[in-house]
C-alpha positions as CSV (number, residue, x, y, z in Angstrom):
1,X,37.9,69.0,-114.5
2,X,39.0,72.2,-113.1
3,X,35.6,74.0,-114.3
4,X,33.7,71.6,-112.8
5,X,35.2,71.1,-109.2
6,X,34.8,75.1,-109.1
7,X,31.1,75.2,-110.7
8,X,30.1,72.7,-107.7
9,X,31.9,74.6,-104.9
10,X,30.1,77.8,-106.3
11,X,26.4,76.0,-106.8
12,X,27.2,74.4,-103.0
13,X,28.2,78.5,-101.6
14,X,24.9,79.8,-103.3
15,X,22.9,76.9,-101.8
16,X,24.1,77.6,-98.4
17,X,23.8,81.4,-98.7
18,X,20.2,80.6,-99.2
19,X,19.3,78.4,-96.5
20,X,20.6,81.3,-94.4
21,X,17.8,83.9,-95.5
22,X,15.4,81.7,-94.5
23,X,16.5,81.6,-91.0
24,X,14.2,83.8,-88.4
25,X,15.7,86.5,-87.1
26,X,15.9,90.4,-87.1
27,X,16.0,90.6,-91.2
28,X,13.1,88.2,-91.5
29,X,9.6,88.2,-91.8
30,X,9.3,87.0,-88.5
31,X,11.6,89.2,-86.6
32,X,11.4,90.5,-82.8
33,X,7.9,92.2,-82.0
34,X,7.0,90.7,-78.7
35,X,8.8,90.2,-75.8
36,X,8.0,90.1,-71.5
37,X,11.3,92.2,-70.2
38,X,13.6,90.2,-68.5
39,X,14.7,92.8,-66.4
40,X,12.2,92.9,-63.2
41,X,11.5,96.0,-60.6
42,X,10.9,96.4,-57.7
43,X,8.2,98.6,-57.5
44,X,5.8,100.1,-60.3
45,X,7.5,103.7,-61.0
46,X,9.3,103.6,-64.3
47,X,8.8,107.3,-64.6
48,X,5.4,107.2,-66.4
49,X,5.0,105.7,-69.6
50,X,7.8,107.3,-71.7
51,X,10.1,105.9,-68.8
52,X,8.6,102.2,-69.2
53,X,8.7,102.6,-73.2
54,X,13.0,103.4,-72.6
55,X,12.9,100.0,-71.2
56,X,11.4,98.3,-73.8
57,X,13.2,100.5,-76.8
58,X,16.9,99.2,-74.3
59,X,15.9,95.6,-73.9
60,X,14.8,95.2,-77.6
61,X,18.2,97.1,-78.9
62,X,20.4,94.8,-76.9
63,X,18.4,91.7,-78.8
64,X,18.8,93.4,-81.8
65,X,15.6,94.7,-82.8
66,X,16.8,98.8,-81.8
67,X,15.2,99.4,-85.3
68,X,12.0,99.1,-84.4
69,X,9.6,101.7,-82.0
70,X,9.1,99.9,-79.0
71,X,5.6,100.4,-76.6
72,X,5.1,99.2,-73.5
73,X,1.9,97.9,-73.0
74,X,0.5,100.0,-70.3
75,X,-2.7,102.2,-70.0
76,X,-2.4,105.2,-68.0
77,X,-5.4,107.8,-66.8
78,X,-3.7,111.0,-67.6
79,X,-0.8,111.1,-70.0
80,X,0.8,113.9,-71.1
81,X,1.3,113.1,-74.5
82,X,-2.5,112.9,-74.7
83,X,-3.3,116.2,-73.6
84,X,-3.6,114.9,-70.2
85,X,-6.4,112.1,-71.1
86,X,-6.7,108.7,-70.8
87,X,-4.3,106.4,-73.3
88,X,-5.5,102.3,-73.4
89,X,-2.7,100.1,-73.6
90,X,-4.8,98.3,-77.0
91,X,-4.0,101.7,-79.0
92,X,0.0,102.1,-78.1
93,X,1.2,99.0,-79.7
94,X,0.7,99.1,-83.7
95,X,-1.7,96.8,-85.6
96,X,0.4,93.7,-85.5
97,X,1.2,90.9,-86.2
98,X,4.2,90.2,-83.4
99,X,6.0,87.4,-83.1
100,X,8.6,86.4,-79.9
101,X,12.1,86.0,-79.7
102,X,11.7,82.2,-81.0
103,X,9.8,83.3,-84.3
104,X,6.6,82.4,-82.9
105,X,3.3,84.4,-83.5
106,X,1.9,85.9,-80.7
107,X,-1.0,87.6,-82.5
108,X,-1.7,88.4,-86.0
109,X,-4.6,92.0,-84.9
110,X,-4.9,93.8,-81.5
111,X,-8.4,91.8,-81.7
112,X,-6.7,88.7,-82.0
113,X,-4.4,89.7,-79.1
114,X,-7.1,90.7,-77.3
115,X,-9.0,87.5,-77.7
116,X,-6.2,84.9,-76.6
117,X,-5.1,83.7,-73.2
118,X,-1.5,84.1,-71.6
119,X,0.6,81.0,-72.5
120,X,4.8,79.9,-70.7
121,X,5.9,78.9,-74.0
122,X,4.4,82.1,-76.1
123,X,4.6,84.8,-73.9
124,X,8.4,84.6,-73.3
125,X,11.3,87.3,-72.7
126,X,13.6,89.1,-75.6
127,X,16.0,86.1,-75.6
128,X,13.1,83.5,-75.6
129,X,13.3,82.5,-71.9
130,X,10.4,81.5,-70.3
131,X,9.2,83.7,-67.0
132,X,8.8,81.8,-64.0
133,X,5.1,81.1,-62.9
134,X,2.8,77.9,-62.3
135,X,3.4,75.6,-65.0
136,X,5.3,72.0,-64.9
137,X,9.0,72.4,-63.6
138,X,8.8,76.1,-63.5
139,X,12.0,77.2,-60.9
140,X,10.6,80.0,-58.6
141,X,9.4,82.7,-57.1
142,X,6.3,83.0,-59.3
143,X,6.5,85.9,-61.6
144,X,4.4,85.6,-64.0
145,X,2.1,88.7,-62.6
146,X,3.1,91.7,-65.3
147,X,2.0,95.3,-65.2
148,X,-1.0,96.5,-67.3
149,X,-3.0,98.9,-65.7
150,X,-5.2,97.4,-68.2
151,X,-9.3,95.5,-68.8
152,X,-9.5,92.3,-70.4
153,X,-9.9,94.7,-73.3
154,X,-6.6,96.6,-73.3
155,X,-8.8,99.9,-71.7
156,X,-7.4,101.8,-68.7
157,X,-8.2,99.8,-65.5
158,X,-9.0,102.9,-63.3
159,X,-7.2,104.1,-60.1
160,X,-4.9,100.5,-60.8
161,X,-2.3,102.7,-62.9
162,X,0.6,103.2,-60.2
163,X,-0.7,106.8,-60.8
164,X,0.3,106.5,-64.1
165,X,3.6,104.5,-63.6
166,X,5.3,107.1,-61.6
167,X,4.6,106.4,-58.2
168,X,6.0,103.8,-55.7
169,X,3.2,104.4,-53.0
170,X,2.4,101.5,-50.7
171,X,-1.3,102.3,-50.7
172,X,-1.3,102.2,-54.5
173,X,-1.8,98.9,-56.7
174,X,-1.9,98.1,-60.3
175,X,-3.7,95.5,-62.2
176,X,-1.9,92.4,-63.8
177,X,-2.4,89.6,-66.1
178,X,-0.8,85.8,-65.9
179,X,1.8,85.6,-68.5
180,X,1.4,81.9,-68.5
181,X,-2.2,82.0,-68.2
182,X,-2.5,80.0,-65.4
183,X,-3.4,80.5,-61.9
184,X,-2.3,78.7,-58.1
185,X,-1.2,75.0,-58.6
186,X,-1.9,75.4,-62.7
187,X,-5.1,76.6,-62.3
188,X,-7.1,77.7,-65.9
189,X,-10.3,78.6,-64.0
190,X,-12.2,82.3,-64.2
191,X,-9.9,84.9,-64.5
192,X,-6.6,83.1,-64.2
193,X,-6.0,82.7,-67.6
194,X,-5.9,86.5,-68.7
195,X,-2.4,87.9,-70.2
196,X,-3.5,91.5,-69.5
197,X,-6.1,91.6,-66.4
198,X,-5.8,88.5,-64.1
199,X,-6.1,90.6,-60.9
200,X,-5.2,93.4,-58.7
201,X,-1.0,93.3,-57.4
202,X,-0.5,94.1,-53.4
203,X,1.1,97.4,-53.7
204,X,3.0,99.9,-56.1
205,X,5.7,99.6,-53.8
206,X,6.4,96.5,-54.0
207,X,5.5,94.0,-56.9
208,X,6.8,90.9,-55.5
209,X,3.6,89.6,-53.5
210,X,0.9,87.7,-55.4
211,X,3.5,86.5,-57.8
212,X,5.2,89.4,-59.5
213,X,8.5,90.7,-60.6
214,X,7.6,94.3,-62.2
215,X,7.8,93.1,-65.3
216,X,6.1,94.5,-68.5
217,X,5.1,93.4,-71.7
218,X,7.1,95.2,-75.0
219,X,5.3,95.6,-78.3
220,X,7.1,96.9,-81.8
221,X,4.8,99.8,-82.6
222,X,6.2,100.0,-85.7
């Protein structure tokens, strides 16, 4: 009786060990690649790109992912790590696929990436919290404007870099997509819908008019 009652509790352990693996999280197959920072800014200068990537590579470490090589996505017109040429956004962030902090895949290609529209529920920050913007029962301010510097196509958007990401100048701007892909009163008409290149942000000095927070998106690059 004694062998059986501890076979059982043994078969049971095993059982449960299992159910565990298949949970999502950083081991799985669907760990952190994704994520909208949940820390905001008040203006555009993160100290270029290697100074916006530290905030992705902190943000992502503090969620558990640290393992990974974290990108923002950003274009920029002269970077330094490119011989002083241009770097698009598209060719910082790895070949995919990424998934957000709730599992869920964001895109499988930089072409599918590139092809989708920005979405509350997918686009999400490293603890799966949604960003405020203009869908149902969203609390405010709007926010939902986040950095690209970037085209519809992940190329650099020119003079709409915050020089590059280092400069706080009022007379500066950046461009911006909808990270809920929505525009005034839930709009999904013309441009409104982009994730990367909605419009055109009032000033690199100050990223709160028109709906923003200086937020960026994070990609694991690797």
């Amino acid at each position: 009786m004694r062998t059986r009652v501890l076979f059982l509790v043994l078969t049971l352990a095993a059982a449960g060990c299992g159910d565990d693996d298949n949970t999502v999280g950083p081991n799985s197959s669907n760990r952190l690649g994704f994520f909208v920072t949940s820390t905001t800014s008040v203006t555009a200068n993160f100290g270029g790109l290697r100074g916006a990537d530290a905030v992705c590579q902190r943000l992502a470490t503090v969620a558990g992912a640290g393992d990974r090589t974290w990108r923002a996505y950003l274009s920029a017109e002269r970077d330094p790590d490119n011989g002083n040429r241009p770097t698009d956004a598209r060719s910082r962030i790895g070949s995919g696929p990424w998934f957000n902090a709730k599992g869920v895949a964001v895109a499988n290609s930089v072409a599918e990436l590139h092809s989708r529209t920005g979405n509350a529920e997918v686009f999400v920050d490293e603890r799966g919290e949604r960003i405020n913007g203009q869908w149902p029962g969203s609390p405010g301010p709007v926010q939902h404007d986040i950095l690209t510097g970037s085209t519809a196509e992940g190329t650099v958007a020119a003079e709409l870099t915050c020089a590059d990401w280092a400069s706080d100048s009022p007379t500066a701007m950046a461009q911006v997509g909808h990270s809920d892909g929505l525009g005034a009163a839930g709009s999904t008409a013309g441009t409104a819908t982009s994730w990367n290149a909605a419009h055109v942000n009032g000033s690199c000095a100050n990223t709160a008019p028109r709906g923003g927070a200086g937020r960026i998106y994070c990609f694991a690059a690797q």
